[in-house]
C-alpha positions, -999 to +999 in steps of 0.1 A: +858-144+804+829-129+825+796-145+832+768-118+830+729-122+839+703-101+839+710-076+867+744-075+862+742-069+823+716-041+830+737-028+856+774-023+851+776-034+817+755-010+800+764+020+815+803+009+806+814+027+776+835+012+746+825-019+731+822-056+742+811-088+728+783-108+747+784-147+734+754-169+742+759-201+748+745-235+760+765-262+776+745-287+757+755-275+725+783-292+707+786-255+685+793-237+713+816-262+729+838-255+697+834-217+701+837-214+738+878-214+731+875-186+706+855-160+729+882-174+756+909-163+736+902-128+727+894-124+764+925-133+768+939-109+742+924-081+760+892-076+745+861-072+770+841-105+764+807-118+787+792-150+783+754-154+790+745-194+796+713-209+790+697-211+820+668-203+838+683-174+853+698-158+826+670-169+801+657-132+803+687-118+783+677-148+759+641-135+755+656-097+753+673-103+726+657-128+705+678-153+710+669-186+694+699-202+678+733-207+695+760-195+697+748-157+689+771-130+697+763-097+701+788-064+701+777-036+720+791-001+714+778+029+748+746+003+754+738-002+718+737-031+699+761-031+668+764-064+654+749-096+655+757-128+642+736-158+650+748-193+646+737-214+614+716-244+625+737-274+622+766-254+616+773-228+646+799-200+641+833-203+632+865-178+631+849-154+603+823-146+624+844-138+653+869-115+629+831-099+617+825-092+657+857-080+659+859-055+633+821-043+641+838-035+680+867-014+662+844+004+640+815+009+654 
């Protein structure tokens, strides 16, 4: 699973067709800690997955994108956004939400 900031998100990843799921996630967050292994696993299944952290570094893809509740995912299709789903406060994302990412990057 790839780590993306700023310049490399505006860089590479943009410009790379087909779709991919960005996940945003904080190390703090226990909801994220649980849905770390999921991104991990469709990585491993072959899907194109990035991860941006919280952290001052990559906090501009945060602001970019409204981030303000994690995890958020976000499936991009040629540049575009497609689909988001932003965690539920006290409640985070679960599988559903990652087969909802999933079918957005097959459809859309």
């Amino acid at each position: 699973m790839e780590r993306i900031g700023p310049e490399a998100f505006d860089g590479e990843r943009l410009r790379r067709p087909g779709a991919w799921i960005v996940g945003f996630l904080a190390d703090w967050c226990p909801f994220c800690r649980a849905f770390a292994p999921r991104l991990e696993a469709l990585a491993k299944a072959g899907r194109s997955v990035a991860v941006a952290d919280l952290t001052d570094e990559e906090s501009p893809l945060w602001e970019r994108f409204g981030v303000e509740v994690v995890p958020t995912v976000l499936v991009f299709r040629d540049g575009s956004v497609v689909f988001r789903r932003d965690g539920r406060l006290g409640r985070g994302l679960g599988a559903p939400d990652l087969e909802a990412a999933e079918r957005a990057m097959a459809t859309s």
